[in-house]
Backbone as CSV, one residue per row, in Angstrom:
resi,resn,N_x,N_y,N_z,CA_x,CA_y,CA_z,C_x,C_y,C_z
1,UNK,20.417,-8.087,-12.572,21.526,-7.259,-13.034,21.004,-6.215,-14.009
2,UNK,21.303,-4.958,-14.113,21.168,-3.898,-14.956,22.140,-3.934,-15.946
3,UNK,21.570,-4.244,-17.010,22.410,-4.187,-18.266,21.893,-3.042,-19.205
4,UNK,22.703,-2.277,-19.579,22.634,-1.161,-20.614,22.318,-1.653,-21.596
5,UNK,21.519,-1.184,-22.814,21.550,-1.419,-23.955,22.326,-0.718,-24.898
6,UNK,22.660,0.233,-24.358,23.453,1.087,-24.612,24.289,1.652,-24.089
7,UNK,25.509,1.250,-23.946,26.132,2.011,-22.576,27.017,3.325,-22.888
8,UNK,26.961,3.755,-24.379,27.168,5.283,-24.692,26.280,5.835,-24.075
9,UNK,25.436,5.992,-23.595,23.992,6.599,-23.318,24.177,6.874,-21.775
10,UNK,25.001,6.125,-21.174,25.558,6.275,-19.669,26.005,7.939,-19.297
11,UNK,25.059,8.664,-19.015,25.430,10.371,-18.919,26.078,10.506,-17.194
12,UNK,27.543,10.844,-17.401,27.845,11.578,-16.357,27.162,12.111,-15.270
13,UNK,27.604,11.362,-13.719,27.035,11.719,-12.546,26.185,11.595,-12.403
14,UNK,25.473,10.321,-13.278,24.340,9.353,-12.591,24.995,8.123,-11.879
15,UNK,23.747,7.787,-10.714,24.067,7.255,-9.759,23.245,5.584,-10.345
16,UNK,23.529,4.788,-9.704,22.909,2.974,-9.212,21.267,4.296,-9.609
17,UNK,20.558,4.608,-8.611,19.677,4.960,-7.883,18.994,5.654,-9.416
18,UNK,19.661,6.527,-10.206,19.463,6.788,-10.995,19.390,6.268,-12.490
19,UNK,20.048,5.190,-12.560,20.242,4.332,-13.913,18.764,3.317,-13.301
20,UNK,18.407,2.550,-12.449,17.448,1.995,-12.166,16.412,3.086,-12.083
21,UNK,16.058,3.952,-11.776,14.771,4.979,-12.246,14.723,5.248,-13.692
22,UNK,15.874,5.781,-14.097,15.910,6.043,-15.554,15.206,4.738,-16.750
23,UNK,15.697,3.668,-16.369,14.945,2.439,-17.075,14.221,2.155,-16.685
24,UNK,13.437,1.810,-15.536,12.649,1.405,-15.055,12.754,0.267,-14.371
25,UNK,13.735,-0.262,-14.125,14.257,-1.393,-13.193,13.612,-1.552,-12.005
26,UNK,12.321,-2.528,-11.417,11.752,-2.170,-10.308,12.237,-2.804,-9.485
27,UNK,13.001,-3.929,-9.468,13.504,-5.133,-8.813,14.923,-4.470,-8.567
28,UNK,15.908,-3.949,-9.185,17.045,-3.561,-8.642,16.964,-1.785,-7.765
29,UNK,15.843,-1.054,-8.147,15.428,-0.227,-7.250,15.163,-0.684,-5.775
30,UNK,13.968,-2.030,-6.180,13.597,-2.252,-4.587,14.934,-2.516,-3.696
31,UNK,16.054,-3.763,-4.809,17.236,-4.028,-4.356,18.174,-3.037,-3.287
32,UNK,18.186,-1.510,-3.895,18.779,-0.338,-3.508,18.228,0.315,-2.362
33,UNK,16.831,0.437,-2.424,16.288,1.062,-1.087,16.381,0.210,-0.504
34,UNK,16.349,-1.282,-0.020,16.280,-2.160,0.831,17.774,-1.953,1.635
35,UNK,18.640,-1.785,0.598,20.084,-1.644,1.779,20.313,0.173,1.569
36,UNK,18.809,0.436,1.630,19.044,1.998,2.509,19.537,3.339,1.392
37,UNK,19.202,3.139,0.039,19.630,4.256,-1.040,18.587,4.986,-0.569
38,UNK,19.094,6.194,-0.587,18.416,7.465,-0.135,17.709,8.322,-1.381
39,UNK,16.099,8.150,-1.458,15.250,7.946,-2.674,15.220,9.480,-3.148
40,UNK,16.198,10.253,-2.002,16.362,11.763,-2.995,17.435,12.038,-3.342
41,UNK,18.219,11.359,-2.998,19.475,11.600,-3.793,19.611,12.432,-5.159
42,UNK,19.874,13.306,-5.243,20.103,13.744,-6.616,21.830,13.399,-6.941
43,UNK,21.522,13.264,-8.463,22.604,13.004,-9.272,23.804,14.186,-9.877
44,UNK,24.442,13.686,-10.552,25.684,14.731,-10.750,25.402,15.701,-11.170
45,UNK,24.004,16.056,-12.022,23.333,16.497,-12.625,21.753,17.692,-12.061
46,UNK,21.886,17.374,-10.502,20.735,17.852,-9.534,19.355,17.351,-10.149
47,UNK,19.538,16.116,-10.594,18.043,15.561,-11.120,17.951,14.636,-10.066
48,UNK,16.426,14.551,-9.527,16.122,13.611,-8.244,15.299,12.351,-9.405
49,UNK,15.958,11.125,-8.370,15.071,9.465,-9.046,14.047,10.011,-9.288
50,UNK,13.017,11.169,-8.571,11.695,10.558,-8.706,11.190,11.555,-10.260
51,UNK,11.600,12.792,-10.117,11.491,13.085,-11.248,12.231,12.661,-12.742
52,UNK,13.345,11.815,-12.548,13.991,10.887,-13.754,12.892,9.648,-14.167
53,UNK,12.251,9.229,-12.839,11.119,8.258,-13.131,9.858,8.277,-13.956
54,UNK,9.772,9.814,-13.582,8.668,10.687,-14.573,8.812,11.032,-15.874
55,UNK,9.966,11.017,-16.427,10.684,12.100,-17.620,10.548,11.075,-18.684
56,UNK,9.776,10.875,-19.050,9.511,9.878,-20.547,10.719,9.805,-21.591
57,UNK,11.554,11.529,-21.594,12.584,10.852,-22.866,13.203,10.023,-22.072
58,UNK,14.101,10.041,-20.662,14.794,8.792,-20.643,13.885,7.178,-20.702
59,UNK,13.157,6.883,-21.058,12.113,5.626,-20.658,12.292,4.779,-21.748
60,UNK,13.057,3.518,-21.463,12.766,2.386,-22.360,12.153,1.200,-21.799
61,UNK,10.893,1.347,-20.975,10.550,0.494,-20.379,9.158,1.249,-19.852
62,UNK,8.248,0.080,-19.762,6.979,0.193,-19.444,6.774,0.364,-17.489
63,UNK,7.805,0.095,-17.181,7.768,0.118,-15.251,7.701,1.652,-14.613
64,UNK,7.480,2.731,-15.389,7.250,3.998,-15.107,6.429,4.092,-13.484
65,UNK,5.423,3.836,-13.638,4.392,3.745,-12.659,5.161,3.066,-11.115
66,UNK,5.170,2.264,-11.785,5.838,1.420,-10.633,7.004,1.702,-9.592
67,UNK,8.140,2.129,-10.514,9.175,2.880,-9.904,8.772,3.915,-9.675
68,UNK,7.842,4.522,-10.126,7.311,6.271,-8.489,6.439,5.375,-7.404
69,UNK,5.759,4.580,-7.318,5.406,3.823,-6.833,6.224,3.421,-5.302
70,UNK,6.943,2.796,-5.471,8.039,2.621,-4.675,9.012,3.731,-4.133
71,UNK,9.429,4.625,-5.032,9.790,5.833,-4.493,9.277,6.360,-3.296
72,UNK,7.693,6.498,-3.459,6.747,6.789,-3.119,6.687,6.416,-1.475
73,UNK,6.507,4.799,-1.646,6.454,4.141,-0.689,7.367,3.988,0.399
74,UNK,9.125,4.806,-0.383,10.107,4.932,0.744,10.290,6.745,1.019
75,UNK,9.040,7.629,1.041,9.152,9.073,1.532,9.826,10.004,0.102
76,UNK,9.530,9.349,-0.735,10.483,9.999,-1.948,9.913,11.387,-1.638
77,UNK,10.540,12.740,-1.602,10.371,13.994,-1.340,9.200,14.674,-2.341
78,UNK,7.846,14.760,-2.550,7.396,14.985,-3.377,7.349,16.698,-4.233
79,UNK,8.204,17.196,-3.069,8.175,18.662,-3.430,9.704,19.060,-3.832
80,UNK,10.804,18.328,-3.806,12.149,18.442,-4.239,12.247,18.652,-5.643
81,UNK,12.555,19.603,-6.205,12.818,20.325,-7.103,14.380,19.995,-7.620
82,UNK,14.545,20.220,-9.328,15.590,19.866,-9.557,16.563,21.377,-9.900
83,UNK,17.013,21.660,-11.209,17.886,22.997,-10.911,16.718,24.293,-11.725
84,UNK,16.164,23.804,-12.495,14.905,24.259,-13.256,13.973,24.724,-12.437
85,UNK,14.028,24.298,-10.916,12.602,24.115,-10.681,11.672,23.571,-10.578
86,UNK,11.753,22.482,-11.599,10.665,21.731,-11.981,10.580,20.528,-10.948
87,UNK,9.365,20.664,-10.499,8.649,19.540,-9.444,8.441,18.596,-10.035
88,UNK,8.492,17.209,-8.947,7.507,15.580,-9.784,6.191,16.026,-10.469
89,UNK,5.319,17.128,-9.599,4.023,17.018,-10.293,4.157,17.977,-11.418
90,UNK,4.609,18.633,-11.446,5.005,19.960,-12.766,5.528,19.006,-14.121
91,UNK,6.062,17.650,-13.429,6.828,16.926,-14.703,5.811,16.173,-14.966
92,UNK,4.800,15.439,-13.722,4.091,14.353,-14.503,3.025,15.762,-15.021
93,UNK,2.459,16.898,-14.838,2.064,17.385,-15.561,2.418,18.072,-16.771
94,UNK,3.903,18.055,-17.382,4.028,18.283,-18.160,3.873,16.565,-19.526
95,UNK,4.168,15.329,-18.692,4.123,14.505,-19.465,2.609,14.004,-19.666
96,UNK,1.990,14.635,-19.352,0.615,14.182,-19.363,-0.116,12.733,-18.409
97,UNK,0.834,12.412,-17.467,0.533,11.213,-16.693,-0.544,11.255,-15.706
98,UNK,-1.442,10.848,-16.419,-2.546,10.742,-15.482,-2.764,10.002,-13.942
99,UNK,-2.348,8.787,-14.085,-1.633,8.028,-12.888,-0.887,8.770,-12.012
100,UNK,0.040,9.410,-12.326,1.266,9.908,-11.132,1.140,10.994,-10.527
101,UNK,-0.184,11.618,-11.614,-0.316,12.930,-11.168,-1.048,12.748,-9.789
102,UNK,-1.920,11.699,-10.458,-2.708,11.604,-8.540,-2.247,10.973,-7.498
103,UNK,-1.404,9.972,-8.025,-0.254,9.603,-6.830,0.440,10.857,-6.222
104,UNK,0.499,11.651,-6.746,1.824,12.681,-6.299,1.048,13.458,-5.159
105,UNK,-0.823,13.898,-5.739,-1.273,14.692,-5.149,-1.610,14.014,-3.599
106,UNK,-1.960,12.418,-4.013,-2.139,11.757,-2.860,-1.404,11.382,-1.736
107,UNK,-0.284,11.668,-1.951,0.925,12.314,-1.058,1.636,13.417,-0.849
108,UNK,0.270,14.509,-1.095,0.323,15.655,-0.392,0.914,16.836,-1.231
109,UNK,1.585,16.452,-3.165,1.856,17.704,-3.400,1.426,18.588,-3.467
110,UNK,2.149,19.992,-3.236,1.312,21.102,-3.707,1.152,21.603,-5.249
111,UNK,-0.583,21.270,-5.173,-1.201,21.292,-6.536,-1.196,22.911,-7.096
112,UNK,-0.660,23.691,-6.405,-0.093,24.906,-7.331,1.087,25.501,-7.205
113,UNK,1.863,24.288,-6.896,3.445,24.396,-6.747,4.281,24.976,-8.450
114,UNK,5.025,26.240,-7.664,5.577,26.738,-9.134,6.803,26.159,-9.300
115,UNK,6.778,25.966,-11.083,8.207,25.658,-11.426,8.660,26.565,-12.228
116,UNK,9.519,25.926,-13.565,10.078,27.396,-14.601,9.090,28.085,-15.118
117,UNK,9.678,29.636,-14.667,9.216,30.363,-15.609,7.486,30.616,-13.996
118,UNK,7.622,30.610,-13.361,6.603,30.285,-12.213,5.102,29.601,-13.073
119,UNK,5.569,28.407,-13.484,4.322,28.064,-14.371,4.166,27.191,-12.896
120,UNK,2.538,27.000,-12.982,1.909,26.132,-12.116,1.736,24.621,-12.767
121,UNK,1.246,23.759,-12.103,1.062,22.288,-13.081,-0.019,22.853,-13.967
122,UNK,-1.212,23.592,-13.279,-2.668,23.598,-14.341,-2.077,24.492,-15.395
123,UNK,-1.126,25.394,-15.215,-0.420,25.944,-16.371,0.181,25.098,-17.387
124,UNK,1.002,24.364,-16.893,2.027,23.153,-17.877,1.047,22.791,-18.195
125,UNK,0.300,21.907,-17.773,-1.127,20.708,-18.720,-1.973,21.042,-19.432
126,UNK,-2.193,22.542,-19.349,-2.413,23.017,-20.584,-1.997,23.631,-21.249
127,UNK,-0.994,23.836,-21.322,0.012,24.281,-22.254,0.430,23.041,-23.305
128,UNK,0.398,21.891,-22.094,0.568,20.874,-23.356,-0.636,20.059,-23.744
129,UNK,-1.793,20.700,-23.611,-3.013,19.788,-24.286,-3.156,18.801,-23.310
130,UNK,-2.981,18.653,-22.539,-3.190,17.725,-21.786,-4.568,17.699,-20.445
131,UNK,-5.594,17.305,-21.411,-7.282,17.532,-20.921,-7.292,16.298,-19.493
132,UNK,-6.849,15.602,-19.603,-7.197,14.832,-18.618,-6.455,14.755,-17.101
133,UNK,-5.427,15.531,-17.375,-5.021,16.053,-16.245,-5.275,17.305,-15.706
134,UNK,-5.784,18.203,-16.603,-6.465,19.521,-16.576,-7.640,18.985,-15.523
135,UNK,-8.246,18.310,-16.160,-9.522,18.344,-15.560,-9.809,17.311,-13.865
136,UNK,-8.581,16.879,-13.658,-8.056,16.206,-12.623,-7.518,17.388,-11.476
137,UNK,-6.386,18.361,-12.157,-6.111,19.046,-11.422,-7.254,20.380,-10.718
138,UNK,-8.058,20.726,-11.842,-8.991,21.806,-11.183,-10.080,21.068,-10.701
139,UNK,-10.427,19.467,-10.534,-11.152,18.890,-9.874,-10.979,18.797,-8.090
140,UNK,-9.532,18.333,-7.907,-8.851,18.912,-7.030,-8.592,20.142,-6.040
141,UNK,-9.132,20.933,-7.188,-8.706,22.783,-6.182,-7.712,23.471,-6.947
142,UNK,-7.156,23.063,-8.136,-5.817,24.376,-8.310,-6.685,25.239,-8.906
143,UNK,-5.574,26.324,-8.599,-6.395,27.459,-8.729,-6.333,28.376,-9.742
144,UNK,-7.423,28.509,-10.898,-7.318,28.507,-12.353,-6.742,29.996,-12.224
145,UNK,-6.814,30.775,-11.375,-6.378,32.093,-11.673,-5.210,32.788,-11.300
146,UNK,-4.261,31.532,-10.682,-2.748,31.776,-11.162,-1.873,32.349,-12.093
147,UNK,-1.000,33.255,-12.400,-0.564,33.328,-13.840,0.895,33.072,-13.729
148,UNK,1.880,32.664,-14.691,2.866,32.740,-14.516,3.839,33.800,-15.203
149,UNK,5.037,34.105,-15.326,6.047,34.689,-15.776,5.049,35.739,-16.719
150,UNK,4.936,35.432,-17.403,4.405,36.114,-18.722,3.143,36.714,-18.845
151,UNK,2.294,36.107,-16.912,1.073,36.620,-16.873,-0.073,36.039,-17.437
152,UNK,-0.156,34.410,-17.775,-0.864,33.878,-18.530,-1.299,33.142,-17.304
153,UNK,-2.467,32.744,-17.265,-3.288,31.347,-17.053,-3.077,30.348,-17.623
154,UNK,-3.774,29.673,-16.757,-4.288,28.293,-17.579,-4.622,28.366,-19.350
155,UNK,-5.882,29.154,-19.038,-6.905,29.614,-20.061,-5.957,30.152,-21.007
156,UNK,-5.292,30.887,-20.898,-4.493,31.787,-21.480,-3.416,30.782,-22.344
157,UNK,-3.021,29.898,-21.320,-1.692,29.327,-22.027,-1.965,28.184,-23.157
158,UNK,-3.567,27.688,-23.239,-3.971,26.985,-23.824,-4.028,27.796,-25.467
159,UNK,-4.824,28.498,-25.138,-5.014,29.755,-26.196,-3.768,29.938,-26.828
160,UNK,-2.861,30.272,-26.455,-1.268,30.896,-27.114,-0.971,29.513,-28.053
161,UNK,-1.019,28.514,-27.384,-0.240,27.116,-27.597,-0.994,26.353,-29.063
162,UNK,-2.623,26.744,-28.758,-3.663,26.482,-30.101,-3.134,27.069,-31.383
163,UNK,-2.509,28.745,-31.064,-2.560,29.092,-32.197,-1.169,29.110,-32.678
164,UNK,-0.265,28.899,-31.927,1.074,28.509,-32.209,1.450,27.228,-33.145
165,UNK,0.705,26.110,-32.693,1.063,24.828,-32.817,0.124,24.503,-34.033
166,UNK,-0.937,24.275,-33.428,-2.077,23.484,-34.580,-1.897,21.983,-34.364
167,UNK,-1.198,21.481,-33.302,-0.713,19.943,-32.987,-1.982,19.176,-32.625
168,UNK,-2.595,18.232,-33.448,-4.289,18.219,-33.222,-3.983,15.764,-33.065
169,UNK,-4.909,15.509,-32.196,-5.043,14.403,-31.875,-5.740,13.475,-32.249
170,UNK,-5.917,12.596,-33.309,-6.868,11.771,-33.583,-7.979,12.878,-34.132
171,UNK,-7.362,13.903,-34.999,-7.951,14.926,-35.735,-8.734,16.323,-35.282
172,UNK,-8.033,16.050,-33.671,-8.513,17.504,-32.770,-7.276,18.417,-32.185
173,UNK,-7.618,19.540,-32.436,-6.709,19.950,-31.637,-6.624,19.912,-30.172
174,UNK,-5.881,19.028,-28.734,-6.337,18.780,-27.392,-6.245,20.487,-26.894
175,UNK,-5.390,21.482,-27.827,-5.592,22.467,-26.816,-6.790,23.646,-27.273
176,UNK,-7.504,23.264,-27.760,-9.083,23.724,-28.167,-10.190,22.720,-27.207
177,UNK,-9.868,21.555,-26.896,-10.931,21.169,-25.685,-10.125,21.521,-24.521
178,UNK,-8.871,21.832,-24.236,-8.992,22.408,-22.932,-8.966,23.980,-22.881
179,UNK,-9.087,24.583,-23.614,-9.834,26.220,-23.977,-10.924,25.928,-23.088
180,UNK,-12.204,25.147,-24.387,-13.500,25.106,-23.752,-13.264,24.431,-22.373
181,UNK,-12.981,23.226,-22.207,-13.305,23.330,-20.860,-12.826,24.489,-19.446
182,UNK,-11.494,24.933,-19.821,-11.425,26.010,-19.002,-12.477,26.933,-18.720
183,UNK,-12.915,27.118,-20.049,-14.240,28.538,-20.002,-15.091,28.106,-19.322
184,UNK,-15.821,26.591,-19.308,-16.836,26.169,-18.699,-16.617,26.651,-17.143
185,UNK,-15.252,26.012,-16.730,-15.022,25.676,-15.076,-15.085,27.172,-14.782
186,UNK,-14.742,28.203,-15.437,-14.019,29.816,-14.704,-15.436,30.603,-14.958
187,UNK,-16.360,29.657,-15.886,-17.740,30.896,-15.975,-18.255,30.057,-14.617
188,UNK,-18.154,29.759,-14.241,-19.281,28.380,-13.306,-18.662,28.856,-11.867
189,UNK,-17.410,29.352,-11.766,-16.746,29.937,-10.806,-17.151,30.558,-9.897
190,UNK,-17.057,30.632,-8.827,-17.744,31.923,-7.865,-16.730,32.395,-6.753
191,UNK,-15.651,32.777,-7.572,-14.527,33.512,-6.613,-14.044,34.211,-7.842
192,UNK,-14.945,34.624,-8.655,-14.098,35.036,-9.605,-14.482,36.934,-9.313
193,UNK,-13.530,38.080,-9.551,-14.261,38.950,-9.220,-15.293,39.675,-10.736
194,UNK,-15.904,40.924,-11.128,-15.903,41.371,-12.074,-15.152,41.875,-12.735
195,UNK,-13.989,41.734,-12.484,-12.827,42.588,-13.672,-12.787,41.065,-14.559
196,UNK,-12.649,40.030,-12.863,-11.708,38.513,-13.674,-12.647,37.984,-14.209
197,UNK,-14.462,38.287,-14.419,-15.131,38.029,-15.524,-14.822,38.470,-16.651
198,UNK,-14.506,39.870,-16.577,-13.936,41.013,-18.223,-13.060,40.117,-18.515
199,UNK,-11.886,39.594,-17.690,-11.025,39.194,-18.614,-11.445,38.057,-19.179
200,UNK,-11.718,37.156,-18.574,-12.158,35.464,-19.255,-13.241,36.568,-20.596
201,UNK,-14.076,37.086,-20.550,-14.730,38.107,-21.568,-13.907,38.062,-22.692
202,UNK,-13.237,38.889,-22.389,-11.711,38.993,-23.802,-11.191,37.961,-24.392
203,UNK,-10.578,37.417,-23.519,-10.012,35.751,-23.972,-11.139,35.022,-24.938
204,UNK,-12.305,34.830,-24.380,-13.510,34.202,-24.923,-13.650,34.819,-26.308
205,UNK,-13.718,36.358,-26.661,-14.212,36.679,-27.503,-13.024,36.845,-28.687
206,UNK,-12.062,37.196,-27.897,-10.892,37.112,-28.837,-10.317,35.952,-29.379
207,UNK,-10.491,34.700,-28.311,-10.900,33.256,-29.409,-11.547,33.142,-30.240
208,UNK,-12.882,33.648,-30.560,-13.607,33.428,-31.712,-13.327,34.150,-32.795
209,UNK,-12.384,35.273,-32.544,-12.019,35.747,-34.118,-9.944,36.110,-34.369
210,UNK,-9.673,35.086,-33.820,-8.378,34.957,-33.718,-7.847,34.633,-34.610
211,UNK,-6.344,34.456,-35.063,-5.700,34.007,-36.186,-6.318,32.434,-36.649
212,UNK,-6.636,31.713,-35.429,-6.922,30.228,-36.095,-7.949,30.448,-35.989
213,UNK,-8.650,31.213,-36.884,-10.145,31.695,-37.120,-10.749,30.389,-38.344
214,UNK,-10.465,29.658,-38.133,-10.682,28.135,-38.272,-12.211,27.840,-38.485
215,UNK,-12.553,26.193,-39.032,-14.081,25.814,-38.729,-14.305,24.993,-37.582
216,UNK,-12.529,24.791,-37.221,-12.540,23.897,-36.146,-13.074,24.704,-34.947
217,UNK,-12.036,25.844,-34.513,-12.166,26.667,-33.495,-13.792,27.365,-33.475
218,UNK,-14.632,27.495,-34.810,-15.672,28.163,-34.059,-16.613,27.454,-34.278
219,UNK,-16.951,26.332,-34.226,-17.408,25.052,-34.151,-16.877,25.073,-33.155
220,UNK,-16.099,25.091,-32.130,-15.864,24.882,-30.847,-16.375,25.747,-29.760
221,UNK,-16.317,27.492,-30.245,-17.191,28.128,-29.603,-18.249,28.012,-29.222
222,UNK,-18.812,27.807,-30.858,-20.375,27.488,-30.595,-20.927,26.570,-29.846
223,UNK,-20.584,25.445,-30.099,-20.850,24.497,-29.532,-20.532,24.466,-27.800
224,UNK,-19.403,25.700,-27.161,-19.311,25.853,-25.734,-20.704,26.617,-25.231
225,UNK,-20.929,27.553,-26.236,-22.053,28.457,-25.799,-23.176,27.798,-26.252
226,UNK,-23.449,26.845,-26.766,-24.822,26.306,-27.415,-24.982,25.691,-26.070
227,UNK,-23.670,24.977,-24.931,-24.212,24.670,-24.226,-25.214,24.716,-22.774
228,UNK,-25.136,26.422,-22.401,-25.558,27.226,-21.880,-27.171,27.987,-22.241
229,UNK,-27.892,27.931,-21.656,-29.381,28.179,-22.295,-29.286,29.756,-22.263
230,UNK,-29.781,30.254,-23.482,-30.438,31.526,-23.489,-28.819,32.216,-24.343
231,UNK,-27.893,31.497,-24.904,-26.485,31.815,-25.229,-26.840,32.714,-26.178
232,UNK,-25.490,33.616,-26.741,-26.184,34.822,-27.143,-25.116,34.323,-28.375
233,UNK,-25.281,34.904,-29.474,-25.072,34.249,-30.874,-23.436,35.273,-31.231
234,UNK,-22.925,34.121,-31.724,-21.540,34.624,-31.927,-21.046,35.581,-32.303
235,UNK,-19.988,36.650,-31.568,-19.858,37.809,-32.035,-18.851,37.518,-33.464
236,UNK,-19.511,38.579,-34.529,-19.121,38.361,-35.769,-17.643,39.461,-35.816
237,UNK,-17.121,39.775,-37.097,-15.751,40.494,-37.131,-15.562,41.890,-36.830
238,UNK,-17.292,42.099,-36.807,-17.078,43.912,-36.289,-17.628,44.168,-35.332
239,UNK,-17.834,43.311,-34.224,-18.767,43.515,-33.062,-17.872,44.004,-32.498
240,UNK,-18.537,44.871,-31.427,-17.842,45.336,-30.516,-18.420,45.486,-29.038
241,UNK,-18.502,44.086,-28.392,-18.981,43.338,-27.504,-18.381,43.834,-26.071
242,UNK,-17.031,43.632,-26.562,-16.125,43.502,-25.522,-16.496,44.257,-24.539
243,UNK,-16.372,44.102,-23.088,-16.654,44.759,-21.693,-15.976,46.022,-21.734
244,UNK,-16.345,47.179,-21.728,-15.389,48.453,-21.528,-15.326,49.346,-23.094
245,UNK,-16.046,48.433,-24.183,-16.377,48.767,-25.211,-17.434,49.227,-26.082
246,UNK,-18.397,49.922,-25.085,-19.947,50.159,-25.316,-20.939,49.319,-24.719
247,UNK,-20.602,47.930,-23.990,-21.546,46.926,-23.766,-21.120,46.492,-22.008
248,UNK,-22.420,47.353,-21.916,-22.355,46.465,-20.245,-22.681,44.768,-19.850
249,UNK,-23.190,44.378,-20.738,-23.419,42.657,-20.628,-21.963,41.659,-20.578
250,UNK,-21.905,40.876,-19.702,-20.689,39.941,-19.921,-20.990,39.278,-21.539
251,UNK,-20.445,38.755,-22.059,-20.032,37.859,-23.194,-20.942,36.346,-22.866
252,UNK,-20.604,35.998,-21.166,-20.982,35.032,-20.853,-22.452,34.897,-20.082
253,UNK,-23.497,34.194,-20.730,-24.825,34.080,-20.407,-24.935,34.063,-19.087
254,UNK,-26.040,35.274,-17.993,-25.960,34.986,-16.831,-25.198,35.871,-15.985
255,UNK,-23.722,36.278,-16.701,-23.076,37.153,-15.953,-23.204,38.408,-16.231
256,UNK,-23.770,39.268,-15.214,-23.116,40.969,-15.181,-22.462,41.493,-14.792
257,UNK,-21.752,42.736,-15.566,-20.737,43.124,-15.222,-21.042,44.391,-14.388
């Protein structure tokens, strides 16, 4: 039996189908698809089970996994979108779920499926610091040189979000290691053209003397370019490096422009 703990909390034009995703109920889910609940049903609300399964604020229960799981296992629609837009994988990439994200992909989502605002997942996951799905998704194939609404990347959206926030993890900021690792994957690139070197150029250099002109952030530079042999030593506050600015050399060791 599904018992509320709260049954103020009962929001209008949710369904059986939906109060068991929302908690995590795996036993009265299986209960529901077995006599045939239809695992896309959306609610009064145009939210589908599988993305309510994903959405951490509703979650008072550890069965997350499990109930996409089963979803899963009865054709749950992996590309059904709710009124936002927002896809299962756009959500487990916005919640940082490492698990679901590859369940989702392993049933075929599309890993540069747009949601709000045409953000891609590798957009959302780093937007929210979220390195380990970053590095899952461009392991995969998405494709770092997407931009959305506003014209940002990946790279880009990490950058905005660093210097916005300062929201740092066990004393790091996560969206300063997925900066660097972006830079690593897009210099290492070979579909990139020479303009889309200039730009990663800019981004790169305009990180190192940006508002969070920090010891964190250039301690992070350095240490991206220390890792590259022959790296060329950090541009200081009056350089004028930049591609299109007196200097035919990329920024990045190796590349010409």
């Amino acid at each position: 039996m599904l018992i509320l703990k709260n049954p103020l909390q009962f929001v209008p034009g949710w369904t059986a189908m939906t109060l068991a995703c929302c908690y995590g109920k795996v036993e009265v889910l299986k209960t529901l698809l077995k006599h045939r609940a239809n695992p896309n049903q959306m609610d009064g609300n145009g939210t589908t089970p599988l993305i309510i399964a994903i959405d951490k604020k509703h979650k008072t229960s550890t069965d997350t996994e499990s109930v996409v799981i089963q979803l899963l296992l009865k054709r749950a629609d992996v590309e059904q979108h709710q009124g936002d837009h927002t896809t299962p994988l756009i959500k487990a990439a916005e919640e940082g779920n490492l698990f679901i994200t590859q369940q989702l992909l392993n049933n075929r989502a599309n890993i540069d499926g747009r949601g709000y605002f045409q953000m891609t997942p590798l957009i959302v996951a780093a937007s929210q610091g979220h390195l380990d799905v970053v590095e899952r998704l461009v392991s995969q194939g998405a494709n770092m040189k997407l931009v959305d609404f506003d014209g940002r990347n990946a790279l880009m959206a990490a950058k905005d979000e660093a210097n916005s926030t300062g929201t740092k993890k066990n004393g790091v900021n996560p969206h300063v290691q997925v900066f660097e690792y972006l830079c690593r994957k897009m210099q290492a690139a070979k579909n990139f053209s020479p303009y889309e070197y200039e730009k990663l150029d800019y981004e790169a250099l305009e990180w190192s003397r940006d508002k969070i002109h920090n010891h964190e952030t250039h301690t992070g530079i350095k240490r991206l370019l220390g890792e590259t042999e022959a790296a060329p030593p950090l541009p200081d506050e009056t350089a004028t490096t930049v591609a299109g600015e007196g200097s035919a050399t990329s920024f990045w060791p190796g590349i010409r422009m």
